[in-house]
N, CA, C and O atoms as a MOPAC input file, in Angstrom:
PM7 MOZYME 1SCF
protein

 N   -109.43500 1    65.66900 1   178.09200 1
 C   -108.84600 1    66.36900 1   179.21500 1
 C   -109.36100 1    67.80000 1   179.21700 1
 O   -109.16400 1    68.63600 1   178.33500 1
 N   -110.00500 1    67.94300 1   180.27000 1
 C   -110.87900 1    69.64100 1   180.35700 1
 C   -109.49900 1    70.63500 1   180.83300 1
 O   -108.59200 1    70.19000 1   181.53700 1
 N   -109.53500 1    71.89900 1   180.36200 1
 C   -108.72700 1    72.61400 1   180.95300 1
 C   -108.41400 1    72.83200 1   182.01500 1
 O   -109.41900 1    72.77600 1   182.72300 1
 N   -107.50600 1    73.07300 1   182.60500 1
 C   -107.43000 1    73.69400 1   184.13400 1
 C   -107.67500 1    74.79500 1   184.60300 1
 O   -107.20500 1    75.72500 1   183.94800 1
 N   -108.34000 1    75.11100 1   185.66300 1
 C   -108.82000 1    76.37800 1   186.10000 1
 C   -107.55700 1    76.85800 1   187.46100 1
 O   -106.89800 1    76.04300 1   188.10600 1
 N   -107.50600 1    78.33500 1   187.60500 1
 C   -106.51600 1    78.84600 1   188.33500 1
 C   -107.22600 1    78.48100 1   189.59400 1
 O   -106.57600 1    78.02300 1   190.53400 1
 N   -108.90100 1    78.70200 1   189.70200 1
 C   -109.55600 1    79.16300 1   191.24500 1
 C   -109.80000 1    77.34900 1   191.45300 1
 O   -110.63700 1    77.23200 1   192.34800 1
 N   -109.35300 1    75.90000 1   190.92900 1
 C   -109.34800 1    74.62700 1   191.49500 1
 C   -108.42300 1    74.50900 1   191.55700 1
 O   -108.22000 1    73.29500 1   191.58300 1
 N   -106.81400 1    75.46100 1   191.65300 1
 C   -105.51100 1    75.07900 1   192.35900 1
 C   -105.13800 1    75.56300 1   193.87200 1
 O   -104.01500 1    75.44500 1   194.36200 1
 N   -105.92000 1    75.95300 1   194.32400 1
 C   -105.94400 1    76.32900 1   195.43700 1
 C   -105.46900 1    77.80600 1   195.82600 1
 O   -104.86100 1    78.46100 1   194.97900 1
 N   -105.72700 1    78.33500 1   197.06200 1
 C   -105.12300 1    79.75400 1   197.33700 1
 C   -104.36500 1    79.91600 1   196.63400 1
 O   -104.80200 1    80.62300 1   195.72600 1
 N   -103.05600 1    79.56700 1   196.45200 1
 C   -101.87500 1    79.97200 1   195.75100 1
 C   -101.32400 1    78.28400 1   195.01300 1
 O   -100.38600 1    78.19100 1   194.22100 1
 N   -101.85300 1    77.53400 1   195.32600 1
 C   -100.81300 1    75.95400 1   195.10000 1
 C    -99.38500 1    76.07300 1   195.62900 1
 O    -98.45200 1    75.61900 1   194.96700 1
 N    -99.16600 1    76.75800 1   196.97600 1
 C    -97.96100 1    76.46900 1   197.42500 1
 C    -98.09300 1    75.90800 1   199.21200 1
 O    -97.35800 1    76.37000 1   200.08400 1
 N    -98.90300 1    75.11300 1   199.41400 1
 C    -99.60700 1    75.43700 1   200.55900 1
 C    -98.35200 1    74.26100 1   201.43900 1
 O    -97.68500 1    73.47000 1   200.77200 1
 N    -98.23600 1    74.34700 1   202.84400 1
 C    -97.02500 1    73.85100 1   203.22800 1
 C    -95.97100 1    74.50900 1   203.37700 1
 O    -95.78900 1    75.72500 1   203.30800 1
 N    -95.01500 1    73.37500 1   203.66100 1
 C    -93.29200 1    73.55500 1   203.59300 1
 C    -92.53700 1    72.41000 1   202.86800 1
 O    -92.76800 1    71.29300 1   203.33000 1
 N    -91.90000 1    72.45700 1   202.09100 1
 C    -91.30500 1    71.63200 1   200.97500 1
 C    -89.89400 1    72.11100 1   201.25600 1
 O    -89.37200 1    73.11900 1   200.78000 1
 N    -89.24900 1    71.07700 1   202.26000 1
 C    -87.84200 1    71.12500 1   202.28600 1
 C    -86.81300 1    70.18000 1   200.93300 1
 O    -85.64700 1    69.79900 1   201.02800 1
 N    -87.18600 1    70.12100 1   200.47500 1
 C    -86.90500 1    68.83300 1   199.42900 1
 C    -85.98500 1    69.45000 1   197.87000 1
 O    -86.72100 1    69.78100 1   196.94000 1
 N    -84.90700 1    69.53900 1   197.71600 1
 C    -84.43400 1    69.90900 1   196.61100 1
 C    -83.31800 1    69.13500 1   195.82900 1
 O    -83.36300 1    67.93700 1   196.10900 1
 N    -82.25000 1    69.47700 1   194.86200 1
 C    -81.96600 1    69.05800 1   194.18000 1
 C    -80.50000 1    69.27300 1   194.99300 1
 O    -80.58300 1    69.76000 1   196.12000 1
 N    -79.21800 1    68.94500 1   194.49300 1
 C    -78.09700 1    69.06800 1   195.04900 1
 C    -77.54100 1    70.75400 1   195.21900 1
 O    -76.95900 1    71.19100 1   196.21200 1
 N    -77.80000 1    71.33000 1   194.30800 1
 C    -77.81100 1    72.94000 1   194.46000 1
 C    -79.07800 1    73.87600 1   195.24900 1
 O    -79.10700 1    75.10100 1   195.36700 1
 N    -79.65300 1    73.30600 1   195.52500 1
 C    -80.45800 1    73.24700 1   196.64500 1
 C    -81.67200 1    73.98800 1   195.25800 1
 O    -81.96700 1    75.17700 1   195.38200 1
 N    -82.05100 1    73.47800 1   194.48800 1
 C    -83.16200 1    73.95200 1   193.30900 1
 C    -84.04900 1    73.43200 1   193.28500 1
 O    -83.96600 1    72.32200 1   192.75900 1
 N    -85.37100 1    73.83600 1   193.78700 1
 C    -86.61000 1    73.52800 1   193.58200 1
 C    -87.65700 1    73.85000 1   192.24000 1
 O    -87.74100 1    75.06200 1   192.04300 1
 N    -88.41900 1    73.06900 1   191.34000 1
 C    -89.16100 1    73.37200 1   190.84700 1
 C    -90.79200 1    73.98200 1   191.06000 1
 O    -91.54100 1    73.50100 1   191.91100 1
 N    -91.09400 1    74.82200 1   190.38000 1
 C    -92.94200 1    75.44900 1   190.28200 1
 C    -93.21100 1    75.33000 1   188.94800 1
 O    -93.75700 1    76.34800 1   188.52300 1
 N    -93.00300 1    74.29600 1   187.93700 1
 C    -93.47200 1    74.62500 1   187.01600 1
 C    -94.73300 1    74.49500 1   186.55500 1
 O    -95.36300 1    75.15000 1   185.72400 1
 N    -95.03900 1    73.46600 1   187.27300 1
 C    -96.50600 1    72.85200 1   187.72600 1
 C    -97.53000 1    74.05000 1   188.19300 1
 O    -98.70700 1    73.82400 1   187.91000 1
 N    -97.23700 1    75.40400 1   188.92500 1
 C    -97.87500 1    76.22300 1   189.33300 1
 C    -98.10800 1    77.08100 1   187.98300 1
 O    -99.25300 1    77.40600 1   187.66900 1
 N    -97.09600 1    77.40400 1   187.26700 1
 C    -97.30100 1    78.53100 1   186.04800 1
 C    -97.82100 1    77.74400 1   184.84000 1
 O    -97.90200 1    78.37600 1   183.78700 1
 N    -98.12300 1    76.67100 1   184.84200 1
 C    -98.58000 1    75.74400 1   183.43700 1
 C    -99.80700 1    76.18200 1   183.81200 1
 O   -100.06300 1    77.13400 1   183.07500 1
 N   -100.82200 1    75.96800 1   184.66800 1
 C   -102.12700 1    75.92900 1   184.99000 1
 C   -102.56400 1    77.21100 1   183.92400 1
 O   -103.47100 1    76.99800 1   183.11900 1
 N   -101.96300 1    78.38400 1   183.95000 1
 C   -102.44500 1    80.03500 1   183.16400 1
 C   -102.06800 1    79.78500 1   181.41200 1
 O   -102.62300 1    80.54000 1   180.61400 1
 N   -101.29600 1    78.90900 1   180.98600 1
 C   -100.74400 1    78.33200 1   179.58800 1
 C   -101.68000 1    78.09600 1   178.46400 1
 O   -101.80700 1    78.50200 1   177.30900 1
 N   -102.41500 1    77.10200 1   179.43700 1
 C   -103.28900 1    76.07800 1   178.34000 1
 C   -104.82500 1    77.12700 1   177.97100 1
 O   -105.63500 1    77.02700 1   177.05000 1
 N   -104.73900 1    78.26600 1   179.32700 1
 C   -105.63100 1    78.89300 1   179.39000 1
 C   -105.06500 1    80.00800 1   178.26500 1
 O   -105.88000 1    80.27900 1   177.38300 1
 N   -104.13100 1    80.49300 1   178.21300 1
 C   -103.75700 1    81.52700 1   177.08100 1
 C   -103.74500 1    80.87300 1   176.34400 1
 O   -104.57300 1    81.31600 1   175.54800 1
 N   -103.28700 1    79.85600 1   175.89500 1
 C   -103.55600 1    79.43200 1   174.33800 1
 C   -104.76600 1    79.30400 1   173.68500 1
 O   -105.08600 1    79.71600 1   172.56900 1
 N   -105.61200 1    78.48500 1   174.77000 1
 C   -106.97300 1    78.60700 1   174.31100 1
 C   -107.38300 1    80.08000 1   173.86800 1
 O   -107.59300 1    80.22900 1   172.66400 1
 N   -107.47700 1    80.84500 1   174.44400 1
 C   -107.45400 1    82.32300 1   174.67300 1
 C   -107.42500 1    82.80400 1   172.94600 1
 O   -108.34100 1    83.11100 1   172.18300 1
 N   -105.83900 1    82.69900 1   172.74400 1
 C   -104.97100 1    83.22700 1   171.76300 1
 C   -105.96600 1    82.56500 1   170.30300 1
 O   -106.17600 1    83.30000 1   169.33800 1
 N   -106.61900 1    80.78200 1   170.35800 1
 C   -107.59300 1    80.11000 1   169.58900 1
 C   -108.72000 1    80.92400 1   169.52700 1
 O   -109.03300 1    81.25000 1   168.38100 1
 N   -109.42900 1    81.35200 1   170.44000 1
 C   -110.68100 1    81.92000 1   170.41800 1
 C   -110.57100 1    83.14200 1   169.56700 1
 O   -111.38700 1    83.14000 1   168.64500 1
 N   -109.68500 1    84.32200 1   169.62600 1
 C   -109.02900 1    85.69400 1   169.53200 1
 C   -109.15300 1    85.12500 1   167.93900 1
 O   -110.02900 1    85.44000 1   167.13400 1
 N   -108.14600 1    84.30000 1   167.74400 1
 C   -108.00300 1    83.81100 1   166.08400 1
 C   -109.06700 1    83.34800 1   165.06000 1
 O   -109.11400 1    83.58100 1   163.85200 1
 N   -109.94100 1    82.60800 1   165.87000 1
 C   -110.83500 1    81.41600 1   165.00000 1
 C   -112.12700 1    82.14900 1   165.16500 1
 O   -112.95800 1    82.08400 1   164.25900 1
 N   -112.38600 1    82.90400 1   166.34100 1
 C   -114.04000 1    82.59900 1   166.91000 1
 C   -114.59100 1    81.47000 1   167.76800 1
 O   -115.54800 1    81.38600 1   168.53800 1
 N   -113.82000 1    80.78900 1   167.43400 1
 C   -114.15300 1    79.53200 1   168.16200 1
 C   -113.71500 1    79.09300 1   169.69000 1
 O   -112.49200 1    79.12700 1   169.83300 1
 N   -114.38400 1    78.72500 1   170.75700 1
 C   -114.17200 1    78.25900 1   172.04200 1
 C   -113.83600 1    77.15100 1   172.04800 1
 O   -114.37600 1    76.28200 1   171.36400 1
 N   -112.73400 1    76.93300 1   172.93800 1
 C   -112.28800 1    75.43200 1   172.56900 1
 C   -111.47500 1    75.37800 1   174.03000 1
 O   -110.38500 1    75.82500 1   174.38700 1
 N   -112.75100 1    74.45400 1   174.85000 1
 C   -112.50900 1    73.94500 1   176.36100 1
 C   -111.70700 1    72.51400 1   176.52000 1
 O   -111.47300 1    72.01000 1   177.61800 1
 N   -111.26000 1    71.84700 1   175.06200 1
 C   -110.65100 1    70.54100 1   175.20500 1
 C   -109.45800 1    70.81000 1   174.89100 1
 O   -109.14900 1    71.84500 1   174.30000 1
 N   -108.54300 1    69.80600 1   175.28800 1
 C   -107.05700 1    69.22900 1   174.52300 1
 C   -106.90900 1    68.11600 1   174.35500 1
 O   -107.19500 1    67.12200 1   175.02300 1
 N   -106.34500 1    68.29900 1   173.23000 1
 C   -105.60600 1    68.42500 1   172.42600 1
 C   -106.03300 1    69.54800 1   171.72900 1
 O   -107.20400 1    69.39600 1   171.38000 1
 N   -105.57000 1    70.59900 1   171.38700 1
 C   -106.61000 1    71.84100 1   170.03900 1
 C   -106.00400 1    70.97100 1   168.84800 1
 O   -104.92700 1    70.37600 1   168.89100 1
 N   -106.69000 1    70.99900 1   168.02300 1
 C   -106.44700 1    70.22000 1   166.74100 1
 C   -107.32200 1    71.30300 1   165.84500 1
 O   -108.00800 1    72.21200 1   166.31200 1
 N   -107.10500 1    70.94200 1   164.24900 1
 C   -107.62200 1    71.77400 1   162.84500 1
 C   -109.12100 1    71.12400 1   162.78300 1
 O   -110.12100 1    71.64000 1   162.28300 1
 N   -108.97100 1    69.42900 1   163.63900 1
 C   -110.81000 1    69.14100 1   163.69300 1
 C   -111.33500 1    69.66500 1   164.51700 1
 O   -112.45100 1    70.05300 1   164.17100 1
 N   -111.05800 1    69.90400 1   165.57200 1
 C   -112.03500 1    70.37400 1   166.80000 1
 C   -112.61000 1    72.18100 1   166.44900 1
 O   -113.52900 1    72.84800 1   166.92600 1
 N   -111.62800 1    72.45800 1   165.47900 1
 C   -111.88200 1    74.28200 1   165.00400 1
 C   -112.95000 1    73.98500 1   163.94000 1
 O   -113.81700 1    74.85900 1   163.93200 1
 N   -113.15100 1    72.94500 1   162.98200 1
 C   -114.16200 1    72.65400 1   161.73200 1
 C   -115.31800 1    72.44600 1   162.53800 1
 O   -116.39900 1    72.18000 1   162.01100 1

């Protein structure tokens, strides 16, 4: 699974109208703020190891 990039989610990833919620009228975005995650962690790997690491799972083999 390749990482996700912010600029292949579109303008913003909110594109539309989404009348659709929960009984308290609560909608989720969590799906929008995960996309920047996998990218800081990787991030936070590189900063640590030296190492670039464009896959997931990060594992102790993929850093050897």
């Amino acid at each position: 699974m390749a990482l996700p990039l912010a600029g292949l989610s579109g303008r913003d990833g909110l594109d539309g109208e989404d009348n659709a919620g929960n009984a308290l009228g609560v909608k989720g975005l969590g799906e929008v703020v995960q996309v920047g995650v996998a990218a800081a962690i990787g991030n936070a790997v590189f900063n640590a190891t030296g190492r670039r690491v464009r896959q997931l799972p990060i594992s102790a083999e993929t850093l050897l």
